[in-house]
N, C-alpha and C positions, 0 to 999 in steps of 0.2 A: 272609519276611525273606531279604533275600540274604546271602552265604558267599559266603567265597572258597574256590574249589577247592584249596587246599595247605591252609590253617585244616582243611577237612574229611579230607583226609587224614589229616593227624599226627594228626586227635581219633580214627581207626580204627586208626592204628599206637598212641597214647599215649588209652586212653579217658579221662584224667584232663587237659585240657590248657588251655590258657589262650587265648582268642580276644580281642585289643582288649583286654589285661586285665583278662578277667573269665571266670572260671570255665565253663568244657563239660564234660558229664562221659556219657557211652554209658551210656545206660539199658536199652535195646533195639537187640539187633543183630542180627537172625533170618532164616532162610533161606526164603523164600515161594515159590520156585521153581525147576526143575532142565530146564535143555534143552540140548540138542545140546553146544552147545556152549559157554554159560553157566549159570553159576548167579546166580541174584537173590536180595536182599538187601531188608530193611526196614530202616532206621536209624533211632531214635531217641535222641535227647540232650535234655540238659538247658541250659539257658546264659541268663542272666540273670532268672532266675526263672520263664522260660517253658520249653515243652516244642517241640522242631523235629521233624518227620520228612521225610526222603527215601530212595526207593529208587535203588538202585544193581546195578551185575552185577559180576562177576567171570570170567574165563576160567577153565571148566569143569574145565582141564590145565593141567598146564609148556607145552603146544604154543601157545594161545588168549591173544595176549598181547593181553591186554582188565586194565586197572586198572580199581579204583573209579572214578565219576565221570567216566570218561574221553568219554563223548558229551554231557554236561552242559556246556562251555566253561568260562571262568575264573571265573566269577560263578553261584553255585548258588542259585537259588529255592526254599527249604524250606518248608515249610507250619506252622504251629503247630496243634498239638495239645494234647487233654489226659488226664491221666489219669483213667479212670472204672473203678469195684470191679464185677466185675461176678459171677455166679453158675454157676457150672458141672455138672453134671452129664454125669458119662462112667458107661460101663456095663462090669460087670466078668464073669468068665464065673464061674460057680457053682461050688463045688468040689467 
């Protein structure tokens, strides 16, 4: 589905916000990776009863002046998603 690139912004400054009057809300917003001179982002929201994701960077400093979104143009193709429960297993060290 396509986004306007300002709608996606305010929804990462205001994760509660209103697009086309109807409800977005950041459900997932998580760092998936760290380079030179960005950092990368996974986004997901919520918004008309569907789930959207896209990733995004960020400028890694104050020097990196990289926004969200910013190689994306004014119209963002997000993908729907969903959510699935899923089972975990992590290992702890013995005491």
């Amino acid at each position: 589905m396509i986004f306007k690139r300002e709608d996606l912004l305010e929804l990462l400054w205001d994760d509660d916000y209103e697009i086309e009057g109807k409800s977005a809300k950041i459900v997932l917003n998580e760092i998936t990776g760290v380079g030179r001179w960005s950092i990368y982002y996974k986004m997901v929201f919520s918004y008309d009863g569907k789930y959207f994701m896209h990733k995004y960077s960020r400028g890694a400093t104050e020097m990196q002046d990289e926004e969200p979104f910013e190689y994306d143009g004014d119209e963002i193709d997000c993908i729907e998603v969903e959510p699935r429960e899923l089972l975990v297993i992590k290992y702890f060290p013995v005491a």
